[in-house]
LUMKE-720162 format. One record per residue (C-alpha): chain; residue number from 1; x, y, z. Coordinates in nm, 3 decimals, always signed. Layout:
<pts>
<pt c="A" k="NUM" east="X" north="Y" up="Z"/>
...
</pts>
This chain:
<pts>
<pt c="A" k="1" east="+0.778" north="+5.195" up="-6.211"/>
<pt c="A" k="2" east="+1.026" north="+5.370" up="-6.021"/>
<pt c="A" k="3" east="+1.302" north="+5.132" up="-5.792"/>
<pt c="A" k="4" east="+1.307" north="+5.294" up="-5.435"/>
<pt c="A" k="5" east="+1.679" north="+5.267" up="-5.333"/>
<pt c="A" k="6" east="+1.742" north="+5.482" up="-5.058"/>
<pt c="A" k="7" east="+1.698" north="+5.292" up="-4.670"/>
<pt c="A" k="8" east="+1.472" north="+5.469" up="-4.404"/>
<pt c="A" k="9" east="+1.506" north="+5.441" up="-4.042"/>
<pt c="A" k="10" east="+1.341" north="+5.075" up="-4.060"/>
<pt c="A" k="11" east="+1.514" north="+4.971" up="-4.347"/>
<pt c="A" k="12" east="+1.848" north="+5.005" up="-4.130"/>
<pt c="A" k="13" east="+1.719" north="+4.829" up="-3.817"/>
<pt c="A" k="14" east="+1.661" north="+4.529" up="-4.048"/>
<pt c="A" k="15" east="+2.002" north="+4.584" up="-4.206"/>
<pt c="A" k="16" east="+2.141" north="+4.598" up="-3.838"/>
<pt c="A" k="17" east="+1.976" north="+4.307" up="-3.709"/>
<pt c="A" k="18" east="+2.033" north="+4.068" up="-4.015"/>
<pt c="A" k="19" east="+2.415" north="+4.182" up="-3.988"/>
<pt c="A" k="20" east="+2.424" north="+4.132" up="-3.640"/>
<pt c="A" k="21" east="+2.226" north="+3.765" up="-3.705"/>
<pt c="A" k="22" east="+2.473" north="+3.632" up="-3.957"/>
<pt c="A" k="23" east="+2.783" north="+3.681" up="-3.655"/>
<pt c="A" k="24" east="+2.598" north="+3.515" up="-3.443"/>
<pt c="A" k="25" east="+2.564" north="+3.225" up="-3.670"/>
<pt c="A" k="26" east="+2.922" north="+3.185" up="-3.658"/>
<pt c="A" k="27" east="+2.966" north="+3.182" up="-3.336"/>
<pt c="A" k="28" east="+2.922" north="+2.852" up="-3.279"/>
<pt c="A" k="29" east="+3.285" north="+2.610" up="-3.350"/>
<pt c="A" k="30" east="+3.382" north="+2.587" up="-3.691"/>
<pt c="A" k="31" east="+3.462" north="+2.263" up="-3.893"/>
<pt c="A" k="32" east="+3.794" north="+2.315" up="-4.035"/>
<pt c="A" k="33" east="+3.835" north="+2.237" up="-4.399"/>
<pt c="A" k="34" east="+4.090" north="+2.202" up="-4.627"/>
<pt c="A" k="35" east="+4.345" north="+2.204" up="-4.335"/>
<pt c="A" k="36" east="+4.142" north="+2.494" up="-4.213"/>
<pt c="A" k="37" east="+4.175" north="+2.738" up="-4.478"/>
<pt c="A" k="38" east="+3.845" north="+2.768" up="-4.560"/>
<pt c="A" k="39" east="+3.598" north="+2.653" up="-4.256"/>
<pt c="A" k="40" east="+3.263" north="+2.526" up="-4.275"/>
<pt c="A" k="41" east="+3.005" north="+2.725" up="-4.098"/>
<pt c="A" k="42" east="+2.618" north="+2.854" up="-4.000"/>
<pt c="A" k="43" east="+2.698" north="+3.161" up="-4.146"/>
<pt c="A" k="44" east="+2.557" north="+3.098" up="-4.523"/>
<pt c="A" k="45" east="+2.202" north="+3.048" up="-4.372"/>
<pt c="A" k="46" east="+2.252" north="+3.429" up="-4.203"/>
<pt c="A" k="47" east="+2.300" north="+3.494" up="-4.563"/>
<pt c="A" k="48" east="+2.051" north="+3.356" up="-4.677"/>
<pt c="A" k="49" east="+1.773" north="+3.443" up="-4.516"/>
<pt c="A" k="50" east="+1.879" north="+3.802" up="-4.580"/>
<pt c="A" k="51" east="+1.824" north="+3.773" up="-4.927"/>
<pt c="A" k="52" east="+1.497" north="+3.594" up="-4.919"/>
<pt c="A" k="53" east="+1.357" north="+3.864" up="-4.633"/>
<pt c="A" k="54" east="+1.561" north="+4.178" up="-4.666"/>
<pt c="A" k="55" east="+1.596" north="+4.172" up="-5.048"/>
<pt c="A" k="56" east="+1.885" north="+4.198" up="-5.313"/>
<pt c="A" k="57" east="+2.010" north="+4.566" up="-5.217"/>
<pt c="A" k="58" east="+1.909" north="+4.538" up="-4.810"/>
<pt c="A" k="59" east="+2.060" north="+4.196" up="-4.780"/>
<pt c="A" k="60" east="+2.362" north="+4.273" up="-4.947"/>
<pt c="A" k="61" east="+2.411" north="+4.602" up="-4.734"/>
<pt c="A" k="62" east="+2.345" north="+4.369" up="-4.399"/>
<pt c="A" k="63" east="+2.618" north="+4.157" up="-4.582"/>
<pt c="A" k="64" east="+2.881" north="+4.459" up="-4.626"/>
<pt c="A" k="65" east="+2.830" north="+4.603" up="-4.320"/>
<pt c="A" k="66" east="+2.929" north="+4.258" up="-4.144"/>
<pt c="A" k="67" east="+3.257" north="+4.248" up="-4.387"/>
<pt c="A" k="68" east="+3.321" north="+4.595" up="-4.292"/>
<pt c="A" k="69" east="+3.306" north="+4.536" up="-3.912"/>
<pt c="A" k="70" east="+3.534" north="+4.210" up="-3.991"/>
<pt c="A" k="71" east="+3.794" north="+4.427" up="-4.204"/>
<pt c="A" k="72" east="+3.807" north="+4.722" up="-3.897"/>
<pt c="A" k="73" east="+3.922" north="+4.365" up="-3.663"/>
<pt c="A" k="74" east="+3.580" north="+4.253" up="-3.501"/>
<pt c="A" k="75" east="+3.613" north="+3.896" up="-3.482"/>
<pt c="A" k="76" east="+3.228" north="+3.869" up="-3.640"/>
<pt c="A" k="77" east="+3.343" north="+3.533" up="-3.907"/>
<pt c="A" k="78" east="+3.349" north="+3.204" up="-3.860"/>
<pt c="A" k="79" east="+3.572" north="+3.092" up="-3.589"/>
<pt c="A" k="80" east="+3.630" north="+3.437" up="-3.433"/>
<pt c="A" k="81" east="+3.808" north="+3.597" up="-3.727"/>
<pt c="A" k="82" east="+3.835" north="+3.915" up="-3.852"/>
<pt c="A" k="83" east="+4.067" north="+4.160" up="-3.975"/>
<pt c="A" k="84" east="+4.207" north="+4.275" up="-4.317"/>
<pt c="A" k="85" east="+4.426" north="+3.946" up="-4.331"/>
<pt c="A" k="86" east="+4.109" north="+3.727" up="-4.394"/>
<pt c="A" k="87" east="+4.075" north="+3.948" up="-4.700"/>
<pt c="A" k="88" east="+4.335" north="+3.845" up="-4.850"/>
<pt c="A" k="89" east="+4.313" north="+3.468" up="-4.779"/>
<pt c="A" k="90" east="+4.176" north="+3.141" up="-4.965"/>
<pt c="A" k="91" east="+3.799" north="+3.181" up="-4.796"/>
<pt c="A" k="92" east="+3.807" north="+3.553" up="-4.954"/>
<pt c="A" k="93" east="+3.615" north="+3.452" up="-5.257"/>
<pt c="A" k="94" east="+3.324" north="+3.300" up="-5.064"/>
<pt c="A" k="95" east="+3.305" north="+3.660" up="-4.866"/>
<pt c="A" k="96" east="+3.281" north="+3.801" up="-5.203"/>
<pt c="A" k="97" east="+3.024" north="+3.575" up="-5.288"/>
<pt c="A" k="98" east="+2.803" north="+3.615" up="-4.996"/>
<pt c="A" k="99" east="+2.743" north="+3.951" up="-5.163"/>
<pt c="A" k="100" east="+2.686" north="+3.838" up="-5.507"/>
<pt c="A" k="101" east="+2.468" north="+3.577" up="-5.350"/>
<pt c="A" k="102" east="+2.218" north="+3.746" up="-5.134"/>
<pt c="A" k="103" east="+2.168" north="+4.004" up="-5.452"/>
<pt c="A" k="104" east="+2.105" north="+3.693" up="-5.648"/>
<pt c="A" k="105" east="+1.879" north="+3.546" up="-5.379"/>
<pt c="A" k="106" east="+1.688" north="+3.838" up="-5.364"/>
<pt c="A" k="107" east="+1.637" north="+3.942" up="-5.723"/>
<pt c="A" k="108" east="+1.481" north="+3.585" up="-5.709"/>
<pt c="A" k="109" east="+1.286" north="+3.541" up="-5.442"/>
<pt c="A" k="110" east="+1.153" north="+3.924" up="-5.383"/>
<pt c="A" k="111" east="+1.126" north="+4.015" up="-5.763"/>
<pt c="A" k="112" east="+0.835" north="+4.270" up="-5.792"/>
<pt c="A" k="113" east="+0.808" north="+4.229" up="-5.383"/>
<pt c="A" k="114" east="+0.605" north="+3.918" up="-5.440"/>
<pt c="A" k="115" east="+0.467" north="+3.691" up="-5.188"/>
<pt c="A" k="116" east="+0.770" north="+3.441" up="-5.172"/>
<pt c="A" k="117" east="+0.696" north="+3.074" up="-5.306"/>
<pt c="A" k="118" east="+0.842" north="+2.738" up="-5.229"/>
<pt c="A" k="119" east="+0.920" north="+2.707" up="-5.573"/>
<pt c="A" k="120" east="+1.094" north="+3.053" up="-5.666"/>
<pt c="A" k="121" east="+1.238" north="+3.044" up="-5.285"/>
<pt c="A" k="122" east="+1.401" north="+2.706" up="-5.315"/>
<pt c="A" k="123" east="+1.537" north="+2.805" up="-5.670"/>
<pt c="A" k="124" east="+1.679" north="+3.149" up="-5.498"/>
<pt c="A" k="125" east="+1.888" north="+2.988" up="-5.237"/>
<pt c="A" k="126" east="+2.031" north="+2.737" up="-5.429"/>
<pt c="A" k="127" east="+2.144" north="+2.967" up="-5.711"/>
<pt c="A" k="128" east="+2.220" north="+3.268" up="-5.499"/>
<pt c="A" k="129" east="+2.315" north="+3.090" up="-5.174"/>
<pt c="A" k="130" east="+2.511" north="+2.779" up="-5.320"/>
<pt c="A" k="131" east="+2.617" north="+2.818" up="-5.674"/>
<pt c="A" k="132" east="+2.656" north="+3.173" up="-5.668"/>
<pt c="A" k="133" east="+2.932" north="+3.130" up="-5.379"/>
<pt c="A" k="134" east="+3.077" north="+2.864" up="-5.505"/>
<pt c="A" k="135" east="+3.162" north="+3.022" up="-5.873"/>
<pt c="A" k="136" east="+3.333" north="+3.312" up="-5.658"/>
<pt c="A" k="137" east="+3.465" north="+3.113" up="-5.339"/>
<pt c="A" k="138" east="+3.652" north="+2.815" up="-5.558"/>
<pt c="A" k="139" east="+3.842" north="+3.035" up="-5.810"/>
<pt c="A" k="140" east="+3.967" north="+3.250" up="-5.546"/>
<pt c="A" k="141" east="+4.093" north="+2.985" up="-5.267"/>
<pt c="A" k="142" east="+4.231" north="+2.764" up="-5.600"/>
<pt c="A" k="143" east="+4.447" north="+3.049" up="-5.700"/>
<pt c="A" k="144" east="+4.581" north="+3.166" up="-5.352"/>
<pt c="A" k="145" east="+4.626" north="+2.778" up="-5.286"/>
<pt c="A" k="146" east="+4.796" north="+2.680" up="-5.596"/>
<pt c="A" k="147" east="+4.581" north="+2.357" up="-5.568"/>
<pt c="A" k="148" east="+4.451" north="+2.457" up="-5.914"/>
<pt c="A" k="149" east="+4.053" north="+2.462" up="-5.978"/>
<pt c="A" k="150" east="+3.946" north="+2.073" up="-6.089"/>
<pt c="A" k="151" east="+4.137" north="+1.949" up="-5.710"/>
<pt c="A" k="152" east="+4.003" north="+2.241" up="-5.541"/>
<pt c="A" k="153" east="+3.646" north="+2.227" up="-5.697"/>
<pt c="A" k="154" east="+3.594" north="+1.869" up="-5.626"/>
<pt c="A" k="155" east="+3.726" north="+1.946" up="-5.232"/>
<pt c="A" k="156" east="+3.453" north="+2.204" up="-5.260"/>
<pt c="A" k="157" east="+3.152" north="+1.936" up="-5.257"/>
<pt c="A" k="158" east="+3.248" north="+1.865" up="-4.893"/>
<pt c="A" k="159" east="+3.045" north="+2.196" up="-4.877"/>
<pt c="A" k="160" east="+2.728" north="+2.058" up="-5.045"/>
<pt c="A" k="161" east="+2.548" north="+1.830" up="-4.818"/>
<pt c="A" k="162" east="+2.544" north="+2.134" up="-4.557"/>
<pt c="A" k="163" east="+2.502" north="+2.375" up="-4.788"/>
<pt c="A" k="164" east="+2.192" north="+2.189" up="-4.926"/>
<pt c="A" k="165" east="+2.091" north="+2.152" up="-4.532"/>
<pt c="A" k="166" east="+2.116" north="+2.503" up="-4.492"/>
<pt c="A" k="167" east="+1.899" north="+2.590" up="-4.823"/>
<pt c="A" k="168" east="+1.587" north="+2.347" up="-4.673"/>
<pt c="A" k="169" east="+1.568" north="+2.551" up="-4.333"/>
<pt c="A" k="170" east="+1.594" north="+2.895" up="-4.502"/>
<pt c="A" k="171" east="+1.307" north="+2.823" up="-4.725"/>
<pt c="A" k="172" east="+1.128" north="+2.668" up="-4.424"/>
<pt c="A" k="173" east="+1.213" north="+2.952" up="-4.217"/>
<pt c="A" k="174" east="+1.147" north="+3.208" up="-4.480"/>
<pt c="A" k="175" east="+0.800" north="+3.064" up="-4.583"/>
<pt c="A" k="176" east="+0.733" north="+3.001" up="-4.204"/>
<pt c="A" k="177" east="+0.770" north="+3.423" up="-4.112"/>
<pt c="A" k="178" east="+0.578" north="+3.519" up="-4.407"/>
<pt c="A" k="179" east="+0.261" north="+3.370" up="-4.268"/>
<pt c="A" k="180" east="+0.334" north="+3.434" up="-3.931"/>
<pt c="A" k="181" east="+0.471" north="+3.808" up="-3.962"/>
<pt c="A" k="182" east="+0.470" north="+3.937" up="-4.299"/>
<pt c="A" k="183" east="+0.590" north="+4.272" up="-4.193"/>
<pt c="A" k="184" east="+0.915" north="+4.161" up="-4.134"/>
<pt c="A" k="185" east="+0.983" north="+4.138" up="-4.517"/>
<pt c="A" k="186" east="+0.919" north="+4.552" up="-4.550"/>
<pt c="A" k="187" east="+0.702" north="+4.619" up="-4.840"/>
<pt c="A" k="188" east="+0.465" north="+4.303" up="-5.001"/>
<pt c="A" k="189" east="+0.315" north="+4.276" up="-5.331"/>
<pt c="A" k="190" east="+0.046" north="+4.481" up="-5.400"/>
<pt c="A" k="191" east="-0.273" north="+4.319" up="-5.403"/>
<pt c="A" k="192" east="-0.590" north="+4.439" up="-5.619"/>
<pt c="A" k="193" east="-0.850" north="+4.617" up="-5.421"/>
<pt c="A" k="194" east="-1.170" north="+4.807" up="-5.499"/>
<pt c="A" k="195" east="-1.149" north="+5.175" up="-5.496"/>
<pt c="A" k="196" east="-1.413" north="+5.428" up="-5.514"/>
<pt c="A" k="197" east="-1.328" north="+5.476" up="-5.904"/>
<pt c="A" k="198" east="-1.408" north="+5.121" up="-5.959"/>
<pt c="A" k="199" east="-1.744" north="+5.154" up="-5.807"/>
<pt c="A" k="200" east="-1.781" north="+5.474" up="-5.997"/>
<pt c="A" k="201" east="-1.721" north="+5.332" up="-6.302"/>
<pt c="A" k="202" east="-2.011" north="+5.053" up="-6.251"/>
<pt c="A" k="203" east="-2.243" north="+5.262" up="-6.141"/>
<pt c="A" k="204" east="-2.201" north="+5.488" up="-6.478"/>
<pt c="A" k="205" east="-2.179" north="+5.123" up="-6.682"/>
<pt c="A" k="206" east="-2.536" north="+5.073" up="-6.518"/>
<pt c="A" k="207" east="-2.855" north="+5.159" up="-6.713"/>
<pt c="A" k="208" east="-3.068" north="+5.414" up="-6.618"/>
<pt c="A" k="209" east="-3.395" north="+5.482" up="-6.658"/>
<pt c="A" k="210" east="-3.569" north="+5.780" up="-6.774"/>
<pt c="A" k="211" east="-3.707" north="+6.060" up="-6.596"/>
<pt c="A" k="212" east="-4.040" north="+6.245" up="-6.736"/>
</pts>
C-alpha cells in the first residue's frame, strides 16, 4: 500500500481553514502563566482537532502554516503575538510541540483512515495533544528560564486540568462530525463491498447440472 502525500485543491482548503481555526481560538484573552511567559490558551483544542480530522501530515501542515504566518509578524498566537521573537522565547517548545503533537494525534486516531473511536481518539489527544507538548514545551521554557526542569515541570500541571478539558470536547467534537459529516475527515476506511467478481465467483462455485 502506497502513502498518498501530496495535498490537492481540497486537501489545502482544509489545511487553510484548520489554520485559520486554531487563531481564532486564541483570540479570546489569555491567562497569563508563569508571570506570563508561557500563557494558557484555546489554542491546543485548534490543534487538536486537526490531528484527529485532518490527519498526521495535513494537521501538522495547518499547524506550520499558522507558525509561519506568526514568524512573518501576524499576531495569529495566543494573546495577539507573533513575530520571530516568540521563537525564541520560553513558550517556543510548546509551538514545537503542537507539531509533534498533531502528527502524533493523527498517526493515532486516523491510522489506516479508520473510522475514529472513543477509545483510540481519547488515547490520541492525550498522548499527542498533552504529553507530546509537554515533553517538548517544559524542556525548552526550563532552559530559557533557568528555573531548571523538576520546578518548571511541576509549574507545568497548572496546564493539566485545561488541557484534560480541552481533550474531552475534541473527542466529543471529533466523534460528533464523524456521524454528522464524515466528509469533512477526507478519505474514510474502506469498507467491504460486493463486486461483480464476487458474484462471479459464486455463481462458478454453484453446481450445475447437465445438459443432454
Amino acid at each position: 500500500m502506497t502513502t498518498r502525500t501530496s495535498f490537492g485543491g481540497a486537501d489545502l482548503a482544509r489545511i487553510a481553514v484548520f489554520a485559520a481555526l486554531i487563531a481564532v481560538l486564541g483570540m479570546p484573552p489569555a491567562i497569563a502563566a508563569f508571570g506570563g511567559a508561557v500563557p494558557i490558551t484555546a489554542q491546543t483544542l485548534g490543534v487538536m482537532l486537526a490531528g484527529t480530522i485532518l490527519g498526521p501530515w495535513r494537521g501538522a501542515a495547518a499547524v506550520l502554516v499558522l507558525e509561519l504566518l506568526a514568524f512573518a509578524g501576524l499576531p495569529v498566537l495566543a494573546g495577539g503575538r507573533g513575530g520571530a521573537g516568540v521563537f525564541v522565547g520560553p513558550s517556543v517548545g510548546y509551538l514545537i510541540g503542537w507539531i509533534a503533537g498533531v502528527i502524533v494525534i493523527g498517526l493515532i486516531v486516523r491510522a489506516d483512515r479508520r473510522r475514529p473511536t472513543i477509545l483510540r481518539t481519547s488515547i490520541g489527544v492525550i498522548l499527542g495533544g498533552i504529553v507530546t507538548i509537554y515533553a517538548f514545551g517544559i524542556p525548552f521554557q526550563a532552559g530559557i528560564t533557568g528555573l531548571g526542569f523538576g520546578p518548571t515541570f511541576l509549574s507545568s500541571l497548572l496546564f493539566l486540568p485545561g488541557d484534560l478539558i480541552k481533550a474531552v470536547i475534541a473527542v466529543a467534537l471529533t466523534l460528533a462530525l464523524w456521524r454528522a459529516y464524515p466528509r469533512a475527515f477526507g478519505q474514510t476506511s474502506r469498507r467491504p463491498q460486493a463486486s461483480s467478481d464476487t458474484v462471479t465467483s459464486v455463481n462458478e462455485s454453484a453446481p450445475t447440472t447437465p445438459q443432454a
